[in-house]
C-alpha positions in Angstrom: -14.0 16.7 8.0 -14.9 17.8 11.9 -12.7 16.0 14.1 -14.2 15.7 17.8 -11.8 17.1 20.6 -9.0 14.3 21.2 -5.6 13.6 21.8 -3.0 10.9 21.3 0.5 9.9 21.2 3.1 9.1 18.3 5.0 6.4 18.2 5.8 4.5 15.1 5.8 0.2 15.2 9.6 -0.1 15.0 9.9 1.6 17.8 7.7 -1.2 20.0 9.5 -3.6 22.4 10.0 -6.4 21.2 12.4 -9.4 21.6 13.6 -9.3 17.5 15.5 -6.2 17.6 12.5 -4.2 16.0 9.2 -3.3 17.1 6.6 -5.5 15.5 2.4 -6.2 14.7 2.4 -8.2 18.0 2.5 -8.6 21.5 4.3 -5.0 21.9 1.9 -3.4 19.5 -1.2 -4.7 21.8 0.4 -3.6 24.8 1.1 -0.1 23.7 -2.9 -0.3 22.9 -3.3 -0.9 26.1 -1.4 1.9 27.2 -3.2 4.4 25.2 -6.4 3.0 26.3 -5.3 3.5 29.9 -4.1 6.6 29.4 -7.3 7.6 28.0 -6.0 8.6 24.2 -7.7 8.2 21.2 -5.3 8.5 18.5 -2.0 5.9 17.9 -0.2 8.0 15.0 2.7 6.6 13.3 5.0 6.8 10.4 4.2 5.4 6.9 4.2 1.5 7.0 5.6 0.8 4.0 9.0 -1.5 3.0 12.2 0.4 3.9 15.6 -0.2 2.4 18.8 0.1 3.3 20.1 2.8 1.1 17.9 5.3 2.4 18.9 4.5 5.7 15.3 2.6 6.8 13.7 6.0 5.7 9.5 5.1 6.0 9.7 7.7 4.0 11.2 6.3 1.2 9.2 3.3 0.7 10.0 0.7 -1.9 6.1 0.6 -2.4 3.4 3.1 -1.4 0.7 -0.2 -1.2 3.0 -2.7 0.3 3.8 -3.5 4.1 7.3 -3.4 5.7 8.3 -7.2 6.1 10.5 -6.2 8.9 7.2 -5.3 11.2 5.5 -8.5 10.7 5.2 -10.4 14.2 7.3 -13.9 14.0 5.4 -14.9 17.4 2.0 -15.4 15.3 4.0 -17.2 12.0 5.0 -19.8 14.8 1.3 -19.7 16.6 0.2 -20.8 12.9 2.7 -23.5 12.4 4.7 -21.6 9.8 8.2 -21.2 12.0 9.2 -23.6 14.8 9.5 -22.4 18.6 13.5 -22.7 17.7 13.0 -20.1 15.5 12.2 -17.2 17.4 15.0 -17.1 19.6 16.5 -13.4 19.4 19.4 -12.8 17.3 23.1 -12.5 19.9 23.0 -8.7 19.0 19.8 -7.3 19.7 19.4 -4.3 21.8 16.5 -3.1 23.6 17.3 0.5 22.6 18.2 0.7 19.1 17.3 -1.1 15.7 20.6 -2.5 14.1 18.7 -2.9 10.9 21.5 -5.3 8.9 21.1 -7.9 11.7 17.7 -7.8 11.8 16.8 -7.7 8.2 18.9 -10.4 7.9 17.7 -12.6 11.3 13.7 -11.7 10.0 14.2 -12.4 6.2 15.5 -15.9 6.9 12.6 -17.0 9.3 10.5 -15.4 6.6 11.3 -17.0 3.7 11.7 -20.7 6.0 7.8 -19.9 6.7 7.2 -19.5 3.5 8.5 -23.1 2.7 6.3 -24.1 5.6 3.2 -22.6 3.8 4.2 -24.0 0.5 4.3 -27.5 2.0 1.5 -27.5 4.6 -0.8 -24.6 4.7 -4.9 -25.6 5.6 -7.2 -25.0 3.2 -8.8 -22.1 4.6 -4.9 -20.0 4.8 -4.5 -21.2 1.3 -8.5 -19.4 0.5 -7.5 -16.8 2.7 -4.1 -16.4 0.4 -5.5 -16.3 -2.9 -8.8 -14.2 -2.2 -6.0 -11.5 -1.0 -4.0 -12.1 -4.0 -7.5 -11.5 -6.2 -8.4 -8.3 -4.0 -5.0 -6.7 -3.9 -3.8 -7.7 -7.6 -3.8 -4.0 -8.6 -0.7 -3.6 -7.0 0.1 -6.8 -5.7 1.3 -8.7 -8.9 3.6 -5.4 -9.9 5.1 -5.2 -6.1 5.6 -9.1 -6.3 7.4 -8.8 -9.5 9.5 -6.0 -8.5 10.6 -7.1 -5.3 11.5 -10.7 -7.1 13.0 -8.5 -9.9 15.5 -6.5 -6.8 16.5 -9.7 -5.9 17.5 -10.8 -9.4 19.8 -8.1 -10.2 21.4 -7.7 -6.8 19.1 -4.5 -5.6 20.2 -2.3 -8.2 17.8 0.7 -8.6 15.6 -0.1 -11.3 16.7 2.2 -13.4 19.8 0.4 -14.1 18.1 -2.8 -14.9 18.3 -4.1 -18.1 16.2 -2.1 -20.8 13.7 -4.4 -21.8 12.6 -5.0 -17.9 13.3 -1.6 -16.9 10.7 -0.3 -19.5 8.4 -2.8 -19.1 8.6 -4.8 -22.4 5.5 -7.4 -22.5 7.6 -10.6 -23.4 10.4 -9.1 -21.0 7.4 -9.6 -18.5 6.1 -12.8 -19.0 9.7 -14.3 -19.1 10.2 -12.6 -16.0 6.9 -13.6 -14.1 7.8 -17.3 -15.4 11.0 -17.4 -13.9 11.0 -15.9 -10.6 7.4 -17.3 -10.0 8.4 -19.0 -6.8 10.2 -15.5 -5.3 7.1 -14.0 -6.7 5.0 -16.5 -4.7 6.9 -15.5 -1.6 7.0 -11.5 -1.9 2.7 -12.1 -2.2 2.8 -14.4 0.9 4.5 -11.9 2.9 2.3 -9.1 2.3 -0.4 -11.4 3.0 0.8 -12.1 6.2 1.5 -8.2 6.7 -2.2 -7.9 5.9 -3.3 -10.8 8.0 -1.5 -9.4 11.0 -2.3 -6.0 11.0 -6.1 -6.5 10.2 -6.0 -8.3 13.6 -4.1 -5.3 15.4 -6.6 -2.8 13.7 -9.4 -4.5 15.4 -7.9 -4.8 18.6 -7.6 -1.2 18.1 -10.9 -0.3 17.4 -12.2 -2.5 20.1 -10.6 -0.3 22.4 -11.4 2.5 20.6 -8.5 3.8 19.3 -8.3 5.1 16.0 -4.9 4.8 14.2 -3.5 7.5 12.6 -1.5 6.7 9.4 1.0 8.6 7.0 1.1 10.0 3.6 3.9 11.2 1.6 3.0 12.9 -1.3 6.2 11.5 -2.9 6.9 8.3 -3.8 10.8 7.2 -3.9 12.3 6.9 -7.6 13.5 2.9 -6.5 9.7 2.0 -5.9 7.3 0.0 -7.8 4.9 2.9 -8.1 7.3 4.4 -10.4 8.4 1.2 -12.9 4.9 -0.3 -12.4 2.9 3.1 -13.7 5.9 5.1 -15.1 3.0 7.4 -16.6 2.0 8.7 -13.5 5.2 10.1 -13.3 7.3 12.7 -15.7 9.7 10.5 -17.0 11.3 10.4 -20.6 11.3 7.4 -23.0 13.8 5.6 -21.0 11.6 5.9 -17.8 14.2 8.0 -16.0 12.8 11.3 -14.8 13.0 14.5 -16.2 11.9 16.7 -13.2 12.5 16.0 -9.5 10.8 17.3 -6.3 12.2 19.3 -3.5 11.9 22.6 -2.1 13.7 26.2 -3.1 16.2 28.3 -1.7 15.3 30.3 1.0 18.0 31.0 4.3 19.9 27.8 3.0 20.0 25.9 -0.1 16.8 24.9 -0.8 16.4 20.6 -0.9 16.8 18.3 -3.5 14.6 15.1 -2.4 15.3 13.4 -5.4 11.9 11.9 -6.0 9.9 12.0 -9.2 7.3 14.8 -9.5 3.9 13.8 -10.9 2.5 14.4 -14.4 -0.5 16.4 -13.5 -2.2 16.7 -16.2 -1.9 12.9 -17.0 -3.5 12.0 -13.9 -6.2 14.9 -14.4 -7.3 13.3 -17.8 -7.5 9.9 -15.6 -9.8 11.0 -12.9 -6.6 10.9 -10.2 -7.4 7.0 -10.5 -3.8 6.0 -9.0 -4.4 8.6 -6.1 -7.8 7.2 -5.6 -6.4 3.6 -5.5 -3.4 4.7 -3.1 -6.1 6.1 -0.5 -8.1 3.5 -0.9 -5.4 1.0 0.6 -4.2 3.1 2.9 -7.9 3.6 4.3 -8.3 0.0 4.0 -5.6 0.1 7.1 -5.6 3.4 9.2 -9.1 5.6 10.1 -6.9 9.0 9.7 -4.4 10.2 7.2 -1.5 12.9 8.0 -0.3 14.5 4.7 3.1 15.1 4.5 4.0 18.0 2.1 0.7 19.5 1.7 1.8 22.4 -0.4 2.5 19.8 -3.2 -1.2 19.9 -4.0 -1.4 23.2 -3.8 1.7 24.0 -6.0 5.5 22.7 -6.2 8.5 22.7 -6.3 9.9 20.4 -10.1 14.1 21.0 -10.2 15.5 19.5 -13.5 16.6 16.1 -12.9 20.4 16.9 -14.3 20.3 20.5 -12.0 23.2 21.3 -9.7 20.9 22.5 -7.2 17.4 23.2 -6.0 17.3 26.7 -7.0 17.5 25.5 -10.3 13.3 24.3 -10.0 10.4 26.4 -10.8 6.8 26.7 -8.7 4.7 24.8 -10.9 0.7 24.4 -10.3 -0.3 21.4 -8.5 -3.8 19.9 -8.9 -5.7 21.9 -6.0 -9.5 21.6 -5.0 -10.4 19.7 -8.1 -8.1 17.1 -6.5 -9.6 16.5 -3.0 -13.2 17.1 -4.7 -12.9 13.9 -6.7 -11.2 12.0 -3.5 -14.2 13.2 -1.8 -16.4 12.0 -4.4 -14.8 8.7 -4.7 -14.6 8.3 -0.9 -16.6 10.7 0.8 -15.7 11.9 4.2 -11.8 13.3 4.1 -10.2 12.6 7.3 -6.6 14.1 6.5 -4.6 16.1 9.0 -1.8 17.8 7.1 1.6 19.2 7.4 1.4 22.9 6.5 4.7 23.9 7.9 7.4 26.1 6.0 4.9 27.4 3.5 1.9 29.2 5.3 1.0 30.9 2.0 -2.7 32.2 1.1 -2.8 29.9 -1.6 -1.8 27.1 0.8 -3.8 27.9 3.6 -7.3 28.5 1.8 -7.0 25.1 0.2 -6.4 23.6 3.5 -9.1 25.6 5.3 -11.9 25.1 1.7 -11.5 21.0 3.2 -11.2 22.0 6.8 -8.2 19.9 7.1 -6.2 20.8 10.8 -2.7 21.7 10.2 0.0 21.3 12.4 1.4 23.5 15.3 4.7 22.7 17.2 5.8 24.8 19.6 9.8 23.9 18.9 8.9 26.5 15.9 8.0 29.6 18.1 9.6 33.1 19.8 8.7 32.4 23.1 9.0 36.2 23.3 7.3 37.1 20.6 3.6 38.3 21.7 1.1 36.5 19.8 3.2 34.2 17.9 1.2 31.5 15.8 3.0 28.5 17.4 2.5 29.0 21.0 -0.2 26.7 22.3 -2.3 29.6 23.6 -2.8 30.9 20.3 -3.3 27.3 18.3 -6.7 27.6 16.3 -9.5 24.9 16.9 -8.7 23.4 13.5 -5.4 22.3 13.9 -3.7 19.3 15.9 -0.9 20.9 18.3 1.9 18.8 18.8 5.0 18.6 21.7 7.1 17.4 18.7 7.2 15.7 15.8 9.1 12.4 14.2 11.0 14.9 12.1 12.2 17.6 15.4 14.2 17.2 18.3 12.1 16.1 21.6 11.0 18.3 23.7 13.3 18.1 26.8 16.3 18.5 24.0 14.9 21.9 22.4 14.4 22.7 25.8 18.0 22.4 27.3 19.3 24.2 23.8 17.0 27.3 24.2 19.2 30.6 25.2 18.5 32.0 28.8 15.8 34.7 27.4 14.0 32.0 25.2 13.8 29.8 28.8 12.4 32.6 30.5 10.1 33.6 28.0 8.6 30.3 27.5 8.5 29.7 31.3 6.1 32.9 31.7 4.4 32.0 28.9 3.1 28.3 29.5 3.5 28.9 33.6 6.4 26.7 34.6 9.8 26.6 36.6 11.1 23.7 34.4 11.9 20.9 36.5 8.5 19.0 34.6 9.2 20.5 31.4 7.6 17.5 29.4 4.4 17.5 31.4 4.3 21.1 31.3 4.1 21.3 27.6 1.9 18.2 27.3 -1.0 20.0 29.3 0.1 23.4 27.4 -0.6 22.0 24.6 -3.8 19.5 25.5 -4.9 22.4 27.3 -4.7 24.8 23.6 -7.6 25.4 21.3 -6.4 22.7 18.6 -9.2 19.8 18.4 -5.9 17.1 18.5 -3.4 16.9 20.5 -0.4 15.0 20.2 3.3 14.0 22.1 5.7 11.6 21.5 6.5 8.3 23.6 10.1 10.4 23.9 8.1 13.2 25.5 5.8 11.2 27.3 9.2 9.9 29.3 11.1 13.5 29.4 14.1 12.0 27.1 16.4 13.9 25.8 18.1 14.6 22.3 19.6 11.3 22.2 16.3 9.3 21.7 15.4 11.9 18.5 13.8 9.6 15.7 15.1 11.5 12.4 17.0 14.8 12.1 16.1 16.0 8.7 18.8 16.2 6.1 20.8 13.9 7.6 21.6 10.1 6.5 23.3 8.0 9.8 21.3 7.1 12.7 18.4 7.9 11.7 15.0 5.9 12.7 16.6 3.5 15.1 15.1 4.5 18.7 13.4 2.0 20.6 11.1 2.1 23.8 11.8 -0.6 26.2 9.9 -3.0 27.3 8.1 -1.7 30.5 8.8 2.3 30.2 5.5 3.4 30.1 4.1 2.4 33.8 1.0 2.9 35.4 2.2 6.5 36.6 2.8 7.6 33.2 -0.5 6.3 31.7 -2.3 7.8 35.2 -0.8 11.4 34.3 -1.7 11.7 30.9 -5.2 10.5 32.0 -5.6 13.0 34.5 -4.3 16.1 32.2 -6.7 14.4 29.2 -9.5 14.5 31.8 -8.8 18.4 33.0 -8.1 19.9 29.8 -12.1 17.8 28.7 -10.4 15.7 25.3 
């Protein structure tokens, strides 16, 4: 797919304002709308929006469901408009900070009003949100009814991973099932009316969005986590032996270090293959049903990867193995014509790789945090970004800007000052307009950027499990003068 010439900004929903102690679908969300619309920008990309848990830390990228919406995101503001929650309800928990998420608080302080709303709709819900509720619960029942069950089913055994539930659940036994759906009917009930409220919620944003027209850009990891309901739910999508435990795990090989070990099932190919990629076509099809663009993390995956044995010491244990290539995106295509994936191609700019990418016309990603500033030429300096690609300041998954910046040795400094034409004291706006002012037909900064923060406010460090995806904008930080700026380097640089 042709993109037109545009730009945007990053920020992901947890990190909104908000007075909960985590960014939410509502008033925050519409206001940082209305930023981007002042601001001129087109494009609101955030991280996947799927439920996070506590053991990996909040990860978004290590969803308990790749269908399902986080809970903690939904807006308790418009429960209490509705008449599910009490005014009394939404007064902020003692510890919230305007900063930082301090997710056991929260989850805690959101689950409760939650599930009291719930017991609201039970008891009192109009007709039309009790139509509204089961015409969802009909549309989304694909993967509804199995997320439902699961999340009811983590509850019931105290979130142990799945694996470790007993064996006649854990491998899906039919009466196992039907005793199960019986008896946890009313936490089942709840799981589906909070993913209908999810749904409810950010339908509403999405058009708010559009009507403004901005186009939200959304996240795909080609991985699912191993404590999901993708994996216990369709177990054959997955290589896993007979006691649905998995035999091969993803992650990427040695190279200057010790290669990765993610953890995450691989997929059984040639399974899917013989099944027209139907599970793949279903997960697009929700996750266009909510965002107009996709980012694909791991790209290479489709391309080929990298399967370590599950009981491996190490990731240079794993083997390349042939991922499912053009035939893949073809039947996507098929299925639901145009493609409008951006994808992450960085770390393994192979030929193989990069004519798959360029047969779709899929923009990869440049970030200039990856260059030699005095290296002539080199691929991620924003004067040499191609028109198909989307140039970033920085990324989720890198340090901001300012914070590379202040690391770089004396020569680097110099080298990137003559390069991009700048003393430094505007080092954030200097690389936003290097970078809106490159070839790539996207541009994109951070909110971090946007304000010249340093290392401090970095979202995730890769490889790391403490601290991770709790930064917060406050309320207010992103003024008139900021929004006027970015206009006027949008306007110059003609996106």
């Amino acid at each position: 797919m042709r993109f037109d010439r545009q730009s945007g900004v990053f920020l992901h929903q947890t990190s909104l304002p908000s007075p909960h102690g985590i960014g939410d679908l509502g008033a925050g969300a519409r206001a940082f709308i209305d930023f981007l619309d002042s601001a001129d920008q087109s494009l609101w990309q955030f991280c996947p929006l799927g439920p996070t848990e506590s053991v990996h830390g909040h990860s978004p990228y290590q969803a308990s469901s790749a269908f399902a919406g986080n809970p903690l995101l939904i807006d308790l503001h418009g429960l209490a408009e509705r008449g599910y929650l009490p005014e009394s309800a939404l007064e902020p928990p003692e510890d919230v900070s305007p900063h930082e998420i301090r997710y056991e608080s929260v989850s805690e302080f959101k689950c409760s009003r939650l599930r009291s709303a719930h017991e609201q709709f039970a008891e009192s819900a109009s007709a039309d949100d009790r139509e509204s509720f089961e015409a969802f619960v009909a549309r989304e029942s694909g993967w509804l009814d199995d997320y439902a069950l699961f999340a009811a089913l983590k509850t019931e055994f105290d979130q142990a991973l799945w694996t470790e539930w007993p064996e006649e659940i854990r491998t899906r036994d039919t009466d196992a099932m039907e005793r199960y759906r019986e008896n946890l009917s009313d936490e089942i009930h709840y799981h589906a009316f909070v993913q209908w409220v999810f749904d409810e919620q950010w339908a509403d944003l999405s058009a708010y969005a559009a009507e403004r027209g901005v186009q939200l850009v959304g996240d795909l990891p080609i991985y699912v986590a191993l404590d999901s309901a993708d994996v216990w739910a369709d177990p054959e999508v997955f290589r896993l032996d007979e006691s649905h435990k998995p035999t091969e795990i993803a992650g990427v090989p040695p190279s200057t270090g010790d290669g990765q070990t993610w953890g995450n099932p691989v997929y059984d190919w040639d399974r899917l293959r013989e099944n027209d990629y139907d599970w793949w076509i279903d997960r697009f099809q929700r996750l266009f049903d909510q965002v107009d663009i996709a980012r694909i993390d791991h790209f290479k995956g489709f391309d080929e990867f990298w399967a370590i044995p599950a009981d491996a010491d190490s990731a240079g244990a794993g083997r390349w193995q042939e991922g499912p290539g053009a035939e893949f995106f073809e039947r996507v295509g098929d299925e639901l014509g145009e493609l409008p994936f951006l994808v992450e191609d960085l770390g393994f700019m192979d030929k193989s790789m990069v004519s798959l990418r360029d047969r779709f016309e899929f923009p990869g990603m440049r970030v200039p945090q990856y260059t030699d500033w005095c290296e002539e030429g080199h691929m991620y300096q924003p004067m040499h970004y191609p028109e198909q690609s989307v140039g970033y300041t920085s990324t989720h998954d890198t340090d901001t800007f300012a914070g590379y910046y202040q690391k770089l040795s004396d020569r680097q400094r110099e080298c990137l000052h003559y390069n991009i034409g700048t003393d430094g004291e505007e080092i954030h706006w200097d690389i936003i307009e290097s970078v809106w002012n490159s070839s790539a037909v996207i541009a994109m900064t951070t909110v971090q950027d946007l304000l010249g923060l340093d290392s401090e406010t970095r979202f995730n460090v890769p490889g790391t499990a403490e601290g991770n995806w709790r930064w917060r904008v406050t309320e207010g930080a992103l003024d008139a003068d900021i929004a006027r700026e970015l206009r006027l380097i949008t306007d110059r640089t003609i996106r």
